[in-house]
N, C-alpha and C positions, 0 to 999 in steps of 0.2 A: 266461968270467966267473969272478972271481975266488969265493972262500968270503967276502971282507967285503963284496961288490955283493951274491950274494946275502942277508947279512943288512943289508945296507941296504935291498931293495928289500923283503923281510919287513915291515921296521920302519914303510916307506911306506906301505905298507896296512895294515898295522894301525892307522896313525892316519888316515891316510882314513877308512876304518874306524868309528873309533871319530868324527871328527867329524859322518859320517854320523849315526851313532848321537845324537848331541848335537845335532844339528841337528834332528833326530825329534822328540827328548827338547821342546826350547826351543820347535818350530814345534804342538807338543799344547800346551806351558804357556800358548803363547800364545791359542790358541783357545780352553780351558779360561778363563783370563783375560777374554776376550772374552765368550764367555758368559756368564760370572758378571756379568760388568758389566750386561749388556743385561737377564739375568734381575732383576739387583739395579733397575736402574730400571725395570724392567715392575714390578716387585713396589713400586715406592715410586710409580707410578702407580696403583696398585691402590689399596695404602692410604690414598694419597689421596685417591681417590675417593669410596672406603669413609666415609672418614673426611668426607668432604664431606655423603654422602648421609646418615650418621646425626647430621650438624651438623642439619641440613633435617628429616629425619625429627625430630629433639628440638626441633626449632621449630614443627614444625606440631602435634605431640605439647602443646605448652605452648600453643598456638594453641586447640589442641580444648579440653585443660585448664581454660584460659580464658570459652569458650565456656559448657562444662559446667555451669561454676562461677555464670557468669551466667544461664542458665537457669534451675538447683536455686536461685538468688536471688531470679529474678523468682516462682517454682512457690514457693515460701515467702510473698512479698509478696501472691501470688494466693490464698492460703488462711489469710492472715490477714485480709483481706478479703473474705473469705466468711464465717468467721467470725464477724466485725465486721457484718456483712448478716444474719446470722441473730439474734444476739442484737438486733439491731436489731429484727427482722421479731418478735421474741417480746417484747418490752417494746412493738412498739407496739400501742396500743386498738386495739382492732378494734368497731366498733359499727356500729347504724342505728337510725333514728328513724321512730316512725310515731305518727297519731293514734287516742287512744282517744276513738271517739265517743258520748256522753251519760255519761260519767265527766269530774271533775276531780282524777282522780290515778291509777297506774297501778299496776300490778300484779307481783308477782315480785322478789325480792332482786336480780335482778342490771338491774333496769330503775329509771331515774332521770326523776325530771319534770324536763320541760325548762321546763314553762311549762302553766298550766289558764288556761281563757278562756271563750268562746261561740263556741255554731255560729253563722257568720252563710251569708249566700249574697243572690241574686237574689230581688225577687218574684213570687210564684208566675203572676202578670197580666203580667208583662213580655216582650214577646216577645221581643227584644234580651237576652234575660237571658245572665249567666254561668253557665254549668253547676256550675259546682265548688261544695263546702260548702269554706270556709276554719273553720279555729279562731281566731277573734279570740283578743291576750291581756286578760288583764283589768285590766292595768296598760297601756296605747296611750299612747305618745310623737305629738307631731303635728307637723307640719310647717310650716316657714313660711306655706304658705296654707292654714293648716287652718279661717280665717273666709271662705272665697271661696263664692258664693254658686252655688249648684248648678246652675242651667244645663245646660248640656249638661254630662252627666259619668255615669257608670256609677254605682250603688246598691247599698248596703250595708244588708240588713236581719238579725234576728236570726231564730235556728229558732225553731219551736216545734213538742212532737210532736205531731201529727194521730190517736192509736191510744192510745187511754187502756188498752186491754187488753193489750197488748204490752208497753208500754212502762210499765203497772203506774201510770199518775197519774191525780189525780181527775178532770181534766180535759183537754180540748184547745188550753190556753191557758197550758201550761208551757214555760220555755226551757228550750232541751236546752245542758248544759255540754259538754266537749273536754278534752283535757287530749294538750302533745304530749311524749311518752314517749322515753326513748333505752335502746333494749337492748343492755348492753356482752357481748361476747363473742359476738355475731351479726352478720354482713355483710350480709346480704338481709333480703327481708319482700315476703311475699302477702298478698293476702286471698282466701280460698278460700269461694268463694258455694257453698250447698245442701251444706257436711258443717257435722258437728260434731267431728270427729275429723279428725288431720292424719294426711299422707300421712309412710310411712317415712323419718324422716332430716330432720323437720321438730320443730319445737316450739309449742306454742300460747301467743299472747302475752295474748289474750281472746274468748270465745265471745260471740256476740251476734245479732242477726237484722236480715236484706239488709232494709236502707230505703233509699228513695229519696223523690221529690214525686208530689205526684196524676198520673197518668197522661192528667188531660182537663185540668191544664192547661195556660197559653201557656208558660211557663218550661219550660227542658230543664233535668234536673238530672244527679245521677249516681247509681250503687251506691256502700253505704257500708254498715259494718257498725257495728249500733249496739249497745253491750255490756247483754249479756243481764238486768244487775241495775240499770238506767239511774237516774240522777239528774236533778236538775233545778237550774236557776242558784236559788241561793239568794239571794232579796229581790228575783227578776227579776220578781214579780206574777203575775196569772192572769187579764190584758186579752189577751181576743184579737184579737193586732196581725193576725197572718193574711199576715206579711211572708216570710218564707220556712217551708215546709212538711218537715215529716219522718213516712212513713208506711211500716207492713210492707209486704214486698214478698208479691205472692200469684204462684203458680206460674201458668203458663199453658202449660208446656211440653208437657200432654197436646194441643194442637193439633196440634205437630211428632211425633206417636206416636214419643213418648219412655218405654218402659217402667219405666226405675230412676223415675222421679219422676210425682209424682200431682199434681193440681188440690190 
C-alpha cells in the first residue's frame, strides 16, 4: 500500500466519521424538535382547558352574582314591607266597646260615647223571655213594619231599678239609663264580679254593683254591673210599669263554704 492509499483511507474515516457524528447531531435535533412540538400542544391543550374552565368558572361566578343580587333585592323589598306593616300596626286605632249601665255617658279622657239610651230587656212574667238587658238608643230608626201588630213576636219593655238603697232613688219606679262607650287604646274588656279593684295589668273603665232580676221570677236574666253613682232616664216618670227589673245582687256563696266571701 502505497503512502497516498494510506492517506486516502485516513481521510475515509474521518468522514465516516464525522457523518456519524452529524447524523448523532441531526437524529437529537430531531427528537428534541419532536418533543417540543408534542410538549407545545400538551401545553396549548392545557391552556385551553384552563382557559375553558375559568370561561365557566366566570359564568357561574356571574350566575351566583346574579343570584346574590336578586336575593339582597327581594331581603330589601321584604323590610320595607315590614316596615310599611309596622307603621301601619301603630297608626292603626286600637279600641273596644262596652256598656255603662244606669249612666248616660262615660267616663275617662281616652273613652268616647258612642251613643246613651234605655235599659230595655224581657218581662219579668214572661217565661219565653230574652235574658239579655240591651241599651236601647234614645234616637230608634224603624223599620218598614214598624206598624205590624204584635201577634206573635218577642217583647221589648224598659228597666226600672227595684233597690231604691243601692241605686240611691226615691223610688222603685225609676228607669235605668246606658250609655254605650268606646275605649281607644284598649283591645279587651271584662267584667270582674265581687272586686273592687282590678287585677295587675288591668285598668278600671267603672265600678258599680252585680245586678241582675228577682230571683223568684219567670224571666231568666243576666249579671251586669250597674255603675256605682246611677242615674235615672230623665222625663222617663215614676209609674211603676214593673216591665223589666234591675236588683242588687246578694252573696249566697257561704252555701258552697267559700271563705274569701261572706253572705
Amino acid at each position: 500500500m502505497t503512502f497516498r492509499d494510506v492517506i486516502l483511507s485516513m481521510l475515509v474515516a474521518v468522514l465516516a466519521a464525522g457523518l456519524v457524528l452529524v447524523e448523532r447531531k441531526l437524529t437529537d435535533a430531531i427528537d428534541a424538535y419532536r418533543s417540543n412540538t408534542e410538549t407545545n400542544v400538551l401545553s396549548v391543550s392545557v391552556n385551553k382547558a384552563l382557559t375553558e374552565a375559568m370561561l365557566e368558572q366566570n359564568e357561574a361566578r356571574k350566575s351566583d352574582l346574579s343570584q346574590l343580587s336578586k336575593l339582597k333585592s327581594e331581603i330589601e323589598e321584604l323590610k320595607d314591607m315590614k316596615l310599611l306593616l309596622e307603621e301601619k300596626i301603630l297608626k292603626a286605632e286600637v279600641a273596644t266597646t262596652y256598656v255603662r249601665w244606669g249612666r248616660n255617658d262615660c267616663s275617662g279622657s281616652a273613652t268616647d260615647l258612642v251613643y246613651s239610651g234605655y235599659v230595655g230587656g224581657s218581662h219579668f212574667t214572661h217565661k219565653g223571655a230574652a235574658v239579655d238587658y240591651v241599651c236601647l238608643p234614645s234616637d230608634p230608626s224603624w223599620g218598614r213594619h214598624a206598624n205590624r201588630p204584635p201577634g206573635s213576636a218577642a217583647f221589648m219593655y224598659g228597666a226600672e231599678y227595684e233597690d231604691t238603697i243601692i241605686y240611691n232613688v226615691p223610688d222603685k219606679n225609676r228607669e235605668v239609663p246606658c250609655a254605650v262607650c268606646r275605649a281607644k287604646t284598649r283591645s279587651s274588656l271584662i267584667m270582674i264580679p265581687a272586686r273592687t279593684t282590678c287585677y295587675t295589668g288591668w285598668e278600671k273603665a267603672y265600678l258599680g254593683y252585680l245586678s241582675a232580676g228577682y230571683h223568684d221570677h219567670h224571666a231568666a236574666t243576666q249579671y251586669v254591673c250597674v255603675d256605682e253613682d246611677p242615674q235615672t232616664v230623665v222625663g222617663g216618670g215614676n209609674n211603676n210599669d214593673n216591665g223589666n227589673t234591675l236588683l242588687s245582687c246578694a252573696n249566697k256563696m257561704w252555701l258552697f263554704k267559700m271563705p274569701p266571701l261572706r253572705k
